[in-house]
N, C-alpha and C positions, 0 to 999 in steps of 0.2 A: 435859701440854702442851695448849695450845689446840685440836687436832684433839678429845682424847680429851674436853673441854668441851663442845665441840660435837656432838659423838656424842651424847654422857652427855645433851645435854638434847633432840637428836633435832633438832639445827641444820644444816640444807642447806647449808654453807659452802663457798663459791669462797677459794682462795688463790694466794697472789703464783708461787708455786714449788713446782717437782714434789716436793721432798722432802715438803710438808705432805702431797702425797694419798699419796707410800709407807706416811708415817707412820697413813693412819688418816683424815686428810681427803675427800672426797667429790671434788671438782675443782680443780686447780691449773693456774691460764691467765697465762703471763707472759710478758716475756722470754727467747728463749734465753739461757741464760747464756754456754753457749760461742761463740757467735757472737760475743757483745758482748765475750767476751773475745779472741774472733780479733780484731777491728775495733779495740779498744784496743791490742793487741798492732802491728798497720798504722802508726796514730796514734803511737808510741813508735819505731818506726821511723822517721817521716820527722821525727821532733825530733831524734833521734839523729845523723840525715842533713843538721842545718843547716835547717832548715823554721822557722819563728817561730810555734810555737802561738797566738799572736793570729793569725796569716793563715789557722789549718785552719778548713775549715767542720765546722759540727755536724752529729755525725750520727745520726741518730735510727734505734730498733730497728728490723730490717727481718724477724726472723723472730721469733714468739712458738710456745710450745710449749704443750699444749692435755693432761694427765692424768687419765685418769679412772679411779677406785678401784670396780669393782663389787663390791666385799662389803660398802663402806660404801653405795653405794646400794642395796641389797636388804636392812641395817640401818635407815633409814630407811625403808625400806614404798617407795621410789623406782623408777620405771621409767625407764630412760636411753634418749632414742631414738636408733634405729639411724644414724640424720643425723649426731649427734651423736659416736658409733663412731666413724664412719668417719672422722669428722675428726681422731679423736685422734691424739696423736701416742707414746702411750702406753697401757696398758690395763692394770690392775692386777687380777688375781683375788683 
């Protein structure tokens, strides 16, 4: 997989989604997913309900989720700062 690429060559990668830094990646800063799947879920309700999907407005992420894998960064010789902890919304040993 592309995580284990980028290990292998000792590449600091940021990815779209948590599962990459389960997998093996370094940091994974995206979308919630389940959010965007609450909000989708909203959206299908009011088409459901007679609404004209030309009249919804868009609507853009409003929460992203922030993982970080420290066994891959102390594989890379990486220091994670504490700033950065604290932000996460995940912490993977």
């Amino acid at each position: 997989m592309i995580t284990a690429l980028a290990l292998g060559n000792k590449i600091p990668a940021v990815y779209p989604f948590p599962r990459f830094a389960v997998e093996g990646g370094l940091i994974a800063y995206g979308v919630d997913l389940a959010d965007q799947l609450h909000n989708a879920g909203g959206y299908a309700a009011r088409i459901l309900k007679g609404e004209n999907p030309a009249d919804l407005p868009i609507q853009t992420p409003t929460r992203y989720a922030l993982t970080i894998n420290i066994k891959t960064a102390k594989a890379l010789g990486l220091t994670v700062p504490a700033s950065l902890f604290a932000r996460a919304d995940e912490v993977i040993e």
